[in-house]
Kinemage of the C-alpha trace (Angstrom):
@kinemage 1
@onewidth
@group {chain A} dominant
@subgroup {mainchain}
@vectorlist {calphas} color= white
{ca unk a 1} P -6.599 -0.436 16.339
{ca unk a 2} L -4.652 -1.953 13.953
{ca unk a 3} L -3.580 0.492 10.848
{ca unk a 4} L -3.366 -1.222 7.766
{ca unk a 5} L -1.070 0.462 4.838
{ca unk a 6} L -2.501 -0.823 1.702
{ca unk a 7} L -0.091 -1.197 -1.533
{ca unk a 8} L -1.789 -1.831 -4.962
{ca unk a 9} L -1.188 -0.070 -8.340
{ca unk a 10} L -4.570 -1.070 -9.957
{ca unk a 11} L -7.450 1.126 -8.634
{ca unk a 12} L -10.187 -1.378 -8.530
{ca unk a 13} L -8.515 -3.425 -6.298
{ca unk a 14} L -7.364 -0.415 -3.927
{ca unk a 15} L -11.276 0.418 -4.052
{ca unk a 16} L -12.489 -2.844 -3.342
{ca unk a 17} L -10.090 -3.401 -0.352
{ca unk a 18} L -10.472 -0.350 1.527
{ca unk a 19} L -14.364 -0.533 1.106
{ca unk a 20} L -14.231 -3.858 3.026
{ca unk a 21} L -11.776 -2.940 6.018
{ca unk a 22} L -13.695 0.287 6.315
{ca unk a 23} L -16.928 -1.683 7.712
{ca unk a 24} L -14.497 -3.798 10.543
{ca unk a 25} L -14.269 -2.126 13.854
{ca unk a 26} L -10.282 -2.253 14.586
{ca unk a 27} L -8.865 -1.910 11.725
{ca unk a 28} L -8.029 1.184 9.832
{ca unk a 29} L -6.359 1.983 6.698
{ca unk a 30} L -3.391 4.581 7.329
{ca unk a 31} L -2.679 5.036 3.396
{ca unk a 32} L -3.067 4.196 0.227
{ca unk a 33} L 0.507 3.816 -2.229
{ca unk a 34} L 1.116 2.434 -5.831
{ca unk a 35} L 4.964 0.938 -5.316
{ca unk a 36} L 7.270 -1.105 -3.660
{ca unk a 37} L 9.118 2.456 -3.109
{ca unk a 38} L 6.217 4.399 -1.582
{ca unk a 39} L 5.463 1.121 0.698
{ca unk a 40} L 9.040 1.540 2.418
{ca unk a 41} L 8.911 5.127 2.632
{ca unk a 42} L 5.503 5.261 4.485
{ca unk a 43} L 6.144 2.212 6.728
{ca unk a 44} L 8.930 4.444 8.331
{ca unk a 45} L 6.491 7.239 8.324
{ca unk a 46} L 3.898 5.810 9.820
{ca unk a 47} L 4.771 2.762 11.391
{ca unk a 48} L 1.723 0.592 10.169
{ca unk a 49} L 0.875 -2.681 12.306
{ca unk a 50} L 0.259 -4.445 8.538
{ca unk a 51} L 1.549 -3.734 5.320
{ca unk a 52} L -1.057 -5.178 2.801
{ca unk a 53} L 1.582 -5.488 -0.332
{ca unk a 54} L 0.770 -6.166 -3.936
{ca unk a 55} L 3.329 -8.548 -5.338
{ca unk a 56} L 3.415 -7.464 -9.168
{ca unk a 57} L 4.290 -3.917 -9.485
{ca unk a 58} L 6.489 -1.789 -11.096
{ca unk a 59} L 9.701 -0.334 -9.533
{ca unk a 60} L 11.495 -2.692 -6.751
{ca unk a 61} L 8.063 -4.798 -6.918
{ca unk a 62} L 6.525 -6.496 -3.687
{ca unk a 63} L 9.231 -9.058 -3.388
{ca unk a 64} L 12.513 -6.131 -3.354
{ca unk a 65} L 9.722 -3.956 -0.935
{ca unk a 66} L 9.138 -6.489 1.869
{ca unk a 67} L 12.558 -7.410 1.767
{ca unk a 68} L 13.467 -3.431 2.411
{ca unk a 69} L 10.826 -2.476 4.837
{ca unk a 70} L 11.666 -5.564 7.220
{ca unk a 71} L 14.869 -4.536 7.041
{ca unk a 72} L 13.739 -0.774 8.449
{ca unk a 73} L 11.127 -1.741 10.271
{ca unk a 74} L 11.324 -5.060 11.179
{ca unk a 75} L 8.212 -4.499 13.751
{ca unk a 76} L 5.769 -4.051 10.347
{ca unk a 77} L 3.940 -6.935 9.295
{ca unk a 78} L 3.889 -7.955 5.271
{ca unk a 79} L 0.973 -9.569 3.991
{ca unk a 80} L 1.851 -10.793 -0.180
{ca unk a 81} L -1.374 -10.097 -1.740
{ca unk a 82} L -0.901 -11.754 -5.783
{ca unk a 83} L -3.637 -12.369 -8.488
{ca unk a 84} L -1.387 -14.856 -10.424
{ca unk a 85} L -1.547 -18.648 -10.189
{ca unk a 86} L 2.162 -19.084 -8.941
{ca unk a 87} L 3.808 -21.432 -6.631
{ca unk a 88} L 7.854 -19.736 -6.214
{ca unk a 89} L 6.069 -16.425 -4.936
{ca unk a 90} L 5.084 -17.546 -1.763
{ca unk a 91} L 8.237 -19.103 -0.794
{ca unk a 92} L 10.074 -15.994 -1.646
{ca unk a 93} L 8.122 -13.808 0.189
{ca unk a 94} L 7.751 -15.650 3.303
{ca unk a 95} L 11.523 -16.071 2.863
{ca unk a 96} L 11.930 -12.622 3.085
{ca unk a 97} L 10.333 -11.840 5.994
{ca unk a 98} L 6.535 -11.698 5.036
{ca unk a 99} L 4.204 -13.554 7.664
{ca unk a 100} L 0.965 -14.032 4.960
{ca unk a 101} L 0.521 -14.509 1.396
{ca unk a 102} L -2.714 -14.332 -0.148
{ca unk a 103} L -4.963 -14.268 -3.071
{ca unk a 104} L -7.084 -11.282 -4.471
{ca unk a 105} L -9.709 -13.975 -5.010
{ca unk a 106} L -9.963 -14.571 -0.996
{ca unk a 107} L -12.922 -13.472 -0.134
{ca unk a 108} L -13.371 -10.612 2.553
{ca unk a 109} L -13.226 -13.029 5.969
{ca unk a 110} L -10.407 -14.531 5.097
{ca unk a 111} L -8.473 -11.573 4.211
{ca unk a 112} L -9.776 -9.865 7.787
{ca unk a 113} L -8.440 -12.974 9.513
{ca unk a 114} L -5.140 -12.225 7.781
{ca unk a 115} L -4.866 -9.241 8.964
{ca unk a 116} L -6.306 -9.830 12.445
{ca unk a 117} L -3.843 -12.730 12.375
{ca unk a 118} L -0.443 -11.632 11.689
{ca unk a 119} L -0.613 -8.048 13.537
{ca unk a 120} L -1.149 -10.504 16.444
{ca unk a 121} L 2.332 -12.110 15.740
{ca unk a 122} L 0.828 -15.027 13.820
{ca unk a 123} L 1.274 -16.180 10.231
{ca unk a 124} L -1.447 -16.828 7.255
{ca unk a 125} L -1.584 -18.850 3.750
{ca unk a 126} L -4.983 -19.075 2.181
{ca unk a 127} L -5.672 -21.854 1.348
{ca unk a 128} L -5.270 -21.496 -2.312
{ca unk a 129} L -1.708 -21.083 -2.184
{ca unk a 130} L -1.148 -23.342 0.231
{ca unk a 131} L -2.069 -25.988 -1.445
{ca unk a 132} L 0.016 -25.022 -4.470
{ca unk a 133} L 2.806 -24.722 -2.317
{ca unk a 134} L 2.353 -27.878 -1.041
{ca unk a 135} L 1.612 -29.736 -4.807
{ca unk a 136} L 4.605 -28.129 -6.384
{ca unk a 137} L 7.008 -30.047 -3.835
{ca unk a 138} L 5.934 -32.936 -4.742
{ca unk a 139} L 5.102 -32.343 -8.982
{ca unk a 140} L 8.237 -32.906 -11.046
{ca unk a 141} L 9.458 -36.166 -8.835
{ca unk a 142} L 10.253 -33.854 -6.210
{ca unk a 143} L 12.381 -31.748 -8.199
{ca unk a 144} L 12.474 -28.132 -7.548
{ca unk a 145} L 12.213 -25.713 -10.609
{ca unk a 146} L 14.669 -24.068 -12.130
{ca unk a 147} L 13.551 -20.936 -11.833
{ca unk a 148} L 14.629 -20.334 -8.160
{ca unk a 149} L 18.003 -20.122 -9.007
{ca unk a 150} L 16.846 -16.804 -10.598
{ca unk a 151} L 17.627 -13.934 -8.355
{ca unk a 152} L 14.937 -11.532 -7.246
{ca unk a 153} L 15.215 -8.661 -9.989
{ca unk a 154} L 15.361 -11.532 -12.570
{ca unk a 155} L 12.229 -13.674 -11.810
{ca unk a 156} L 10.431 -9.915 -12.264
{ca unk a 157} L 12.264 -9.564 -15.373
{ca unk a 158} L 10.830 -13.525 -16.128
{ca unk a 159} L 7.747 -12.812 -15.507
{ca unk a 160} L 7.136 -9.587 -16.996
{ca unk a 161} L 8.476 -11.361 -20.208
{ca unk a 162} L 5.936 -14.326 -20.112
{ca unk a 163} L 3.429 -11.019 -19.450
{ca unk a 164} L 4.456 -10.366 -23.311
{ca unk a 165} L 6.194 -6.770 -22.256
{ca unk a 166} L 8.267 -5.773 -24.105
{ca unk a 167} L 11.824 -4.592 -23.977
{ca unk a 168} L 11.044 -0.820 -23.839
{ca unk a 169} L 8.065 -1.513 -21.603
{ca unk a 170} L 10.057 -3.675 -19.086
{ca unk a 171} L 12.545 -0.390 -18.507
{ca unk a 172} L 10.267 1.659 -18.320
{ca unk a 173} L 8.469 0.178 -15.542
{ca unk a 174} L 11.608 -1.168 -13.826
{ca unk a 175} L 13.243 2.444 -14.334
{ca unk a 176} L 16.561 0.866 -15.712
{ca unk a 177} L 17.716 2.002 -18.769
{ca unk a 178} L 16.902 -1.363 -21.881
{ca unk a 179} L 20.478 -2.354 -21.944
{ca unk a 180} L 20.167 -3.587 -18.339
{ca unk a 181} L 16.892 -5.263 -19.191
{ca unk a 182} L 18.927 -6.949 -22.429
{ca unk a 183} L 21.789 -7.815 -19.357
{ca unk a 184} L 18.934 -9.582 -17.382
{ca unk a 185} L 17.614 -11.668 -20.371
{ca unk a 186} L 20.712 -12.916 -21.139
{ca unk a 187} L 21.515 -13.848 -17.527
{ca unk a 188} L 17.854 -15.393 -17.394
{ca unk a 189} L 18.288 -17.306 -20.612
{ca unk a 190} L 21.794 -18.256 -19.416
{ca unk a 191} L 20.898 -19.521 -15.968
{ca unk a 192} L 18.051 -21.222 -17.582
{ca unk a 193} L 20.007 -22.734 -20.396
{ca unk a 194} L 16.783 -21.442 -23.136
{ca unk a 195} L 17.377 -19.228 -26.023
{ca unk a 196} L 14.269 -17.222 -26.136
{ca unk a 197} L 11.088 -15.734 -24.880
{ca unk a 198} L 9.000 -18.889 -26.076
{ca unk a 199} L 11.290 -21.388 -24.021
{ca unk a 200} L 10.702 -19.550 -20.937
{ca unk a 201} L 6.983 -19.566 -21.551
{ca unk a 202} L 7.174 -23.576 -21.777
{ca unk a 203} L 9.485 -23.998 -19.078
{ca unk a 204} L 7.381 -21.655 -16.777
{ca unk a 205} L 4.162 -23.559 -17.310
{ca unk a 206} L 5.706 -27.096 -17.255
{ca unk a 207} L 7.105 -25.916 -13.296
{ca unk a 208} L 3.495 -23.724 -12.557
{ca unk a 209} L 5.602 -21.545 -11.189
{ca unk a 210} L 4.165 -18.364 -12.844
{ca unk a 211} L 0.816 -17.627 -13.781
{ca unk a 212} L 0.236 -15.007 -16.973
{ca unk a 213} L -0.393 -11.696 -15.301
């Protein structure tokens, strides 16, 4: 049996996941959380065979979560699951120890052979990603976007500020206090050598390295 730990803050996509791995024989879904936090606390609880993780969410996110619970449990297996149309994602992910990264437009064989796949020790891409993974190394004359030389926290920050939060709303969900969010736009803006919100919406669509959320 493999138990599945499935990590999702929106409810219709919790719903729609569990009704499909309910119907496969072998799989079972231990729990259900809503953060990057819960996911590491109940993969040392209960030692899932695949942790189904939600990229975009508030608190540590996915990215800060896999990184933690493969750390802990090195054992678990971390599927990226991401609605947005980005390319840096993926890379980040897998670099941090996740073995699949998928859409929540993959349909529901493709997400069963994901999980089927890496609890077996394998690894799996849809295909969707894959092949922007594969076009954004060669966009750009090769170049690689400038946006990887953000750190983790700060690509959240990024994107949450192409998502059009604001300030207050980016603290709140990040539980810092706004005067560390101002400290992570300036570092952003800095690193990125921009001077506002509407330059890092240009420069993230020129790279397609984040999709609006």
């Amino acid at each position: 049996m493999i138990k599945v730990l499935l990590v999702d803050d929106h409810y219709i996509v919790v719903d729609g996941i569990r009704r499909v791995l309910e119907d496969v024989d072998g799989i079972q879904v231990v729990d259900v959380v809503k953060s990057g936090e819960e996911a590491v606390k109940q993969s040392k609880a209960l030692s899932p065979d695949v942790v189904l993780m939600d990229v975009h969410m508030p608190g540590i996110g996915g990215l800060g979560a896999t990184k933690e619970i493969k750390r802990i449990c090195p054992k678990v297996k971390v599927i990226a699951l991401t609605a947005l149309d980005d390319s840096l994602y993926p890379v980040k992910l897998l670099e941090a120890g996740a073995s699949g990264y998928i859409s929540k437009g993959t349909n529901s064989d493709c997400l069963i052979e994901a999980i089927q796949s890496v609890a077996q020790g394998g690894h799996y891409i849809s295909n969707d990603i894959a092949q922007k993974m594969a076009l954004s190394k060669v966009s750009l004359n090769g170049q690689g976007s400038p946006l990887e030389q953000l750190s983790d926290r700060e690509l959240q920050v990024a994107q949450m500020i192409i998502d059009c939060k604001k300030p207050h709303e980016i603290a709140e969900q990040l539980v810092v206090s706004p005067k560390t969010v101002s400290t992570y736009r300036t570092r952003i803006f800095s690193k990125l050598n921009i001077e506002g919100d509407v330059e890092l919406m240009h420069l993230a669509m020129r790279y397609k390295v984040l999709g609006m959320g």
